[in-house]
C-alpha positions as CSV (number, residue, x, y, z in Angstrom):
1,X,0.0,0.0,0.0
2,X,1.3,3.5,-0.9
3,X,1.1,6.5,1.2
4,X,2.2,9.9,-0.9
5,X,2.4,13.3,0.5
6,X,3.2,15.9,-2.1
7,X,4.4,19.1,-0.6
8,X,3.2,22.4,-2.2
9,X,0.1,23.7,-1.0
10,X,-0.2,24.5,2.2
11,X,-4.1,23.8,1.6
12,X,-2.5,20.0,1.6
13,X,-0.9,20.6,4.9
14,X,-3.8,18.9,7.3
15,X,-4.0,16.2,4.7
16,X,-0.7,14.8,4.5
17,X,-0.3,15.1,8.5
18,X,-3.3,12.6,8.1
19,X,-1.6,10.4,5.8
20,X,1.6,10.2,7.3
21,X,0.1,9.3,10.6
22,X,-1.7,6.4,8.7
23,X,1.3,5.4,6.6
24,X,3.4,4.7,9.5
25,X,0.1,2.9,11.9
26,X,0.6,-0.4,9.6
27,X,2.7,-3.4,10.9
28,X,4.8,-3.5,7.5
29,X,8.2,-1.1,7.5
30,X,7.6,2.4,6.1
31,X,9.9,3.6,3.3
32,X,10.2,7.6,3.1
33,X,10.6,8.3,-0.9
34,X,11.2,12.2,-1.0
35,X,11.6,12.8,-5.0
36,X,11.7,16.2,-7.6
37,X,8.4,16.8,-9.2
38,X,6.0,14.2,-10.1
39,X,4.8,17.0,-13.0
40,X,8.4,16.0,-14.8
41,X,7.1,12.2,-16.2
42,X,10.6,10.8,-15.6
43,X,9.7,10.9,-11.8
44,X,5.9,9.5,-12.5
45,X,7.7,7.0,-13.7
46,X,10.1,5.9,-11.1
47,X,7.4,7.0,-8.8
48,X,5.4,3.9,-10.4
49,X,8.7,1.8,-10.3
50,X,8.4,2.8,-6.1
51,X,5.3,1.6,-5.9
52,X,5.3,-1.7,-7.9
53,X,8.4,-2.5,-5.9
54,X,6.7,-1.7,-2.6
55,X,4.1,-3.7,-2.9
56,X,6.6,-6.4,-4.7
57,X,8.5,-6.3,-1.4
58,X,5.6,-6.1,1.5
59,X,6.8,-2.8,2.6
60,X,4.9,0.7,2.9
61,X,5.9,3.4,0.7
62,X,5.7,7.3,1.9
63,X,6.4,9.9,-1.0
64,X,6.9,13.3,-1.1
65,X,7.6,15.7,-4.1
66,X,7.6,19.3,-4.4
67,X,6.5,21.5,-7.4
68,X,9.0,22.1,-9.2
69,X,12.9,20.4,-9.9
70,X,14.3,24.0,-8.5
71,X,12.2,23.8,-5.7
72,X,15.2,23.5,-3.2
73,X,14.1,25.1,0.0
74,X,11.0,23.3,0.2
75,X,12.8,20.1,-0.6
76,X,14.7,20.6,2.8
77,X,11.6,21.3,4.4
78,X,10.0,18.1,3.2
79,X,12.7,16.2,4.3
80,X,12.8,17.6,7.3
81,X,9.1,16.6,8.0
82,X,9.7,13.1,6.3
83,X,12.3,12.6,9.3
84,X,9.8,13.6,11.9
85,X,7.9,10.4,11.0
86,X,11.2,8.1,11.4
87,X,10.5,6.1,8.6
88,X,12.9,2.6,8.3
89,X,14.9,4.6,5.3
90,X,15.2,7.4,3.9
91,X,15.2,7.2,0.0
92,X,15.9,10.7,-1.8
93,X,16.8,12.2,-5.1
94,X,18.1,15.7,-4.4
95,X,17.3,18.7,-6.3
96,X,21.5,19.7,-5.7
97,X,24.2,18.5,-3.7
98,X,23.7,20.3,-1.2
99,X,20.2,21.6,-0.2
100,X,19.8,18.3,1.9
101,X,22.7,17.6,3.5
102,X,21.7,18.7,7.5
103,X,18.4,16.1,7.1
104,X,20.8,13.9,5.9
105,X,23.0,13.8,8.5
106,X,20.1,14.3,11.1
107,X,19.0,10.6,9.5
108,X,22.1,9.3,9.9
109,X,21.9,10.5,13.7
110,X,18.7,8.4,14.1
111,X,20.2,5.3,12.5
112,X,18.0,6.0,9.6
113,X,19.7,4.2,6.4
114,X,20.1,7.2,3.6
115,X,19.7,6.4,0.2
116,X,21.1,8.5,-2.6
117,X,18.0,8.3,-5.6
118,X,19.2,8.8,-9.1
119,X,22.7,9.9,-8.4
120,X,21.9,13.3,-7.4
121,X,24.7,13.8,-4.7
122,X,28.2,14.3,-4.7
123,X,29.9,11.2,-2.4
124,X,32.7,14.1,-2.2
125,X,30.7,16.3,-0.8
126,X,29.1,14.2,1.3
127,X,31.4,12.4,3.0
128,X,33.2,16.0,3.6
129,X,29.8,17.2,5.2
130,X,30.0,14.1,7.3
131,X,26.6,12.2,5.6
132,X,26.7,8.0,5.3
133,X,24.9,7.2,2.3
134,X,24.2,3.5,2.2
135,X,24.1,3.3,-1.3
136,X,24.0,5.8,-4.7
137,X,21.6,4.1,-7.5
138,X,20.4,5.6,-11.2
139,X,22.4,5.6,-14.9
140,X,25.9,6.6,-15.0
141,X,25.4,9.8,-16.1
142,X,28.7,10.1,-18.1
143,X,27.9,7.1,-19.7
144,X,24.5,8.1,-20.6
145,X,25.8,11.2,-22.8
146,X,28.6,9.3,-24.0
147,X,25.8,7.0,-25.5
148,X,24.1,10.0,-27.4
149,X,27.2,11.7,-28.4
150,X,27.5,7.7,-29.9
151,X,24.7,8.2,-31.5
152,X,25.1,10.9,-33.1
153,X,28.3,10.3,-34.3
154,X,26.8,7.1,-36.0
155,X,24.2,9.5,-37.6
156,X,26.3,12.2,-39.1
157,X,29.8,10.1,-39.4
158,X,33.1,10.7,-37.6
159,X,34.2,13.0,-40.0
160,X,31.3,15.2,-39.6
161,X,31.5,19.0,-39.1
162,X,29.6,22.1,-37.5
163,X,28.6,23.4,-34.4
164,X,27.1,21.2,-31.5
165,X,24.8,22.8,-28.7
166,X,24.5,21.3,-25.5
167,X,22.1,22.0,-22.6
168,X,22.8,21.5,-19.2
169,X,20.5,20.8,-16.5
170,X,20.2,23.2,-13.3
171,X,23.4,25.0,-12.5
172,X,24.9,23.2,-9.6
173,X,22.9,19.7,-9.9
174,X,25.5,17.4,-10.5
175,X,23.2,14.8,-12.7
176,X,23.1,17.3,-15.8
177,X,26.8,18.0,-15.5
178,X,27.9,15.0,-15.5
179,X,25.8,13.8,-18.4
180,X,26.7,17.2,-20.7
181,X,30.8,16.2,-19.6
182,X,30.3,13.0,-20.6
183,X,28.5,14.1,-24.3
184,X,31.3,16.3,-24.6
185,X,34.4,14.6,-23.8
186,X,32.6,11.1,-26.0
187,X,32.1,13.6,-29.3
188,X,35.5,14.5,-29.1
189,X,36.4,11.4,-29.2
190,X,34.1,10.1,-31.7
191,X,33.8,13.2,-33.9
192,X,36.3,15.9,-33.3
193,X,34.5,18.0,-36.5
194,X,31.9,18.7,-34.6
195,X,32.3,21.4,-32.4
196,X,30.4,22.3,-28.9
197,X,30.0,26.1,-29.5
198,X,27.9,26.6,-26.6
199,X,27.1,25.0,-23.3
200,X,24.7,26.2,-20.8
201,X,22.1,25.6,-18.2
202,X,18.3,25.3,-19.0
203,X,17.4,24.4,-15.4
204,X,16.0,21.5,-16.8
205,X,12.8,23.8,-18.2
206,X,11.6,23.4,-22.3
207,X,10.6,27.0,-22.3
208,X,14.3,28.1,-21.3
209,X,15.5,25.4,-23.6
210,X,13.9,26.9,-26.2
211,X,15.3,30.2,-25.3
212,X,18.7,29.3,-25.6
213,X,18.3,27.6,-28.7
214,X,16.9,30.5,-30.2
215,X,19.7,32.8,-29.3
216,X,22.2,30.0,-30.4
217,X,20.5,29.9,-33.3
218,X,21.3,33.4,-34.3
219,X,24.8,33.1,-33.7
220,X,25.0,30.1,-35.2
221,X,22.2,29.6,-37.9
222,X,24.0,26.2,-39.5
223,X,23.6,24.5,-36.1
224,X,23.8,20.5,-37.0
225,X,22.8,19.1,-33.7
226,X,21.2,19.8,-30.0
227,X,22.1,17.8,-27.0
228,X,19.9,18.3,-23.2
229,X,20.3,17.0,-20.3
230,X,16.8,15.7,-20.2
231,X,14.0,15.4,-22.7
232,X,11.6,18.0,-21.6
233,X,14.9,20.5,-22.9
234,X,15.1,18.5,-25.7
235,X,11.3,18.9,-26.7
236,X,11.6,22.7,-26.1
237,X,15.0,23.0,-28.6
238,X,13.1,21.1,-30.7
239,X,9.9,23.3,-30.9
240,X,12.2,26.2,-31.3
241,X,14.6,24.8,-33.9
242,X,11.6,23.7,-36.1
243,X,9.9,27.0,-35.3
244,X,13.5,28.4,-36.8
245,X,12.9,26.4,-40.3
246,X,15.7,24.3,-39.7
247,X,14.2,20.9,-39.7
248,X,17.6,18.9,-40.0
249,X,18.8,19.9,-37.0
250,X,19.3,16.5,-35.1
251,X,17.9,16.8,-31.5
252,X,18.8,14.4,-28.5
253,X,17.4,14.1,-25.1
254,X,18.2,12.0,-21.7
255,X,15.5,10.2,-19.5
256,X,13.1,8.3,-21.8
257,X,9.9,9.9,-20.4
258,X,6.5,9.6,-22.0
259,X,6.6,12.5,-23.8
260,X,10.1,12.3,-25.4
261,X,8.4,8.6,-26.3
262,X,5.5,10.0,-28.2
263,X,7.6,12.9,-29.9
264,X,10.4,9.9,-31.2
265,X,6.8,7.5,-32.6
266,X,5.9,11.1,-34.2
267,X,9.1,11.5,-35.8
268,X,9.4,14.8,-34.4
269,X,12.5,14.2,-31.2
270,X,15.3,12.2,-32.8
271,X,16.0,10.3,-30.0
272,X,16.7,10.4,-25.8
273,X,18.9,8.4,-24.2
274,X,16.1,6.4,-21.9
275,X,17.3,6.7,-17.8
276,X,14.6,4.0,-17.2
277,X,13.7,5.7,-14.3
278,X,10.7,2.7,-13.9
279,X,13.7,0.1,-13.0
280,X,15.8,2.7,-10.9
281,X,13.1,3.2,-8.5
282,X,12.3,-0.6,-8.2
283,X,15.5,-1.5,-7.9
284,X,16.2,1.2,-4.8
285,X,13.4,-0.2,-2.7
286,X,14.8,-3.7,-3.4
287,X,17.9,-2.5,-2.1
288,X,16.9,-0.6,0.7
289,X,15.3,-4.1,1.9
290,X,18.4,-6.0,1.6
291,X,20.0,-2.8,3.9
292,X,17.6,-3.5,6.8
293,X,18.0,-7.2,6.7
294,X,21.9,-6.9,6.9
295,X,22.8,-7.8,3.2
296,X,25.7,-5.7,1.4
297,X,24.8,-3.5,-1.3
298,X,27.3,-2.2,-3.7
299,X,28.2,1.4,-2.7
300,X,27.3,2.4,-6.0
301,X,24.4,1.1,-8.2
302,X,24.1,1.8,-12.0
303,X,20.7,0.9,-13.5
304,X,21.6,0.1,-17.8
305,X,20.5,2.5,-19.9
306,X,19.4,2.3,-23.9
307,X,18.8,4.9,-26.7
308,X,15.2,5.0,-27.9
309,X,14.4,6.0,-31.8
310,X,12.0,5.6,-33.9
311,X,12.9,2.2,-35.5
312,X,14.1,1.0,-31.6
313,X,10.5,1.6,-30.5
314,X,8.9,0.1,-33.5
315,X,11.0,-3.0,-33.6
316,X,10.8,-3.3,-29.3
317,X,13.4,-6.4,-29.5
318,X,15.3,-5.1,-26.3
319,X,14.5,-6.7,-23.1
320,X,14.8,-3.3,-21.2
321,X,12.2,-1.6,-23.6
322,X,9.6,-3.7,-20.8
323,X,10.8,-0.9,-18.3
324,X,10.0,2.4,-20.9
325,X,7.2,4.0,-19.3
């Protein structure tokens, strides 16, 4: 049985008070899930991963989101309140590497196992701040933009040529970095010709996305390729780039979500480097149970990670197209 809080409106406040007294009532061990937005599909999705797992595993789930993926303070202060309840773990997927670092290390005070969703911290940082996490799962970020700089090198050849944009997710979150370093350093490799001329931050929002594409755009009107950090960038380069006329542009996303799914069936999105966010989130509650019972977990768990086109979708012969949501 799930239990979710989502922490916005204050007009929920009473609500979720009642909820979280009923979530943790039950005999069954009480997970606290504390995720980004469930607005963005990639976190529906693990979200439904949580779930499927939870009830897979006998165990409680208690989520909490917040509205937005930039939503930092209130992220603390849902954390905060997820700790009040003492759930058996605490399972989170922070908005930066920082923002929840003094919950963190108030869980670790109560001998509440942390669990680090989707890669979002730093083990630098937090082992400098003094926070145990028992265990880091998601993609490998690096990897997953070395898979579409792959890509695209296979699309326009290695001796390609022009200029390359790349969007990076919000300034200081470590998961866009890494997977914007890790498209960059791969296309180098792959295809030196084609050059990044610009690399900034869309905060992980299609209507900025679209902004900087524009402006790139004008500086660069022969623009061959866009890569984002995650596909609701992606879908806002691509809007704008079409918008612009320039329909060859070849535009690349990361996560997989729905909507990046039905833009790639379309033939509008050329393709997104799926996160499977589904698997992640099943296979962190089934981790998290191993935890409690004493079992080791590998410090750091990397969930595979495939590139969805149009002909992938249509032919559906990988075995990890079952987790696409």
């Amino acid at each position: 049985m799930r239990k979710q809080g989502l922490a916005a409106a204050s007009t929920a406040a009473l609500a979720l008070a009642l909820t979280a007294v009923a979530a943790f009532a039950d005999d069954k061990p009480t997970y606290g899930v504390l995720m980004k937005t469930l607005s963005n599909p990639f976190w529906g999705a693990m979200e439904k991963g949580v779930d499927a797992a939870g009830k897979a595993e006998g165990v409680d789930i208690y989520l909490q989101a917040v509205e937005s993926d930039q939503a930092a303070e209130p992220q603390l202060n849902a954390c905060n309140t997820m700790l009040q309840k003492k759930p058996a773990a605490m399972i989170t997927a922070a908005i930066n590497s920082t923002i929840l670092l003094p919950c963190l290390k108030q869980a670790n005070e109560m001998k509440i196992p942390v669990v680090d969703l989707d890669n979002n911290l730093d083990p630098a940082i937090t082992a400098k701040a003094g926070v145990d996490v028992a265990f880091h799962i998601g993609s490998d970020n690096e990897a997953a933009g070395a898979k579409g700089a792959d890509w695209l090198a296979s699309q326009l050849g290695k001796n390609a040529k022009g200029p390359v944009l790349v969007i990076e997710g919000l300034s200081g979150n470590i998961t866009g970095k890494k997977r914007a370093v890790g498209f960059a350093t791969e296309l180098k490799k792959q295809a030196p010709g084609l050059e990044i001329v610009a690399s900034l931050p869309g905060d992980w929002d299609s209507l900025k996305a679209a902004n900087i594409t524009n402006d790139t755009l004008q500086r660069s009107p022969d623009l061959v390729a866009i890569f984002a950090a995650n596909d609701d960038m992606a879908l806002g380069a691509l809007e704008a780039a079409r918008a612009a006329g320039k329909d060859k542009v070849i535009v690349i996303g990361v996560d997989g979500n729905s909507n990046a799914v039905k833009s790639i069936k379309a033939g509008r999105l050329d393709a997104s480097v799926a996160q499977l966010p589904f698997l992640v989130g099943m296979q962190a509650v089934q981790g998290v149970k191993k935890v409690l019972a004493g079992d080791k977990v590998p410090e750091m768990t990397y969930v595979p990670t495939l590139v969805l086109t149009k002909q992938a979708i249509e032919e559906n012969k990988d075995p990890l197209m079952q987790y696409v949501k």
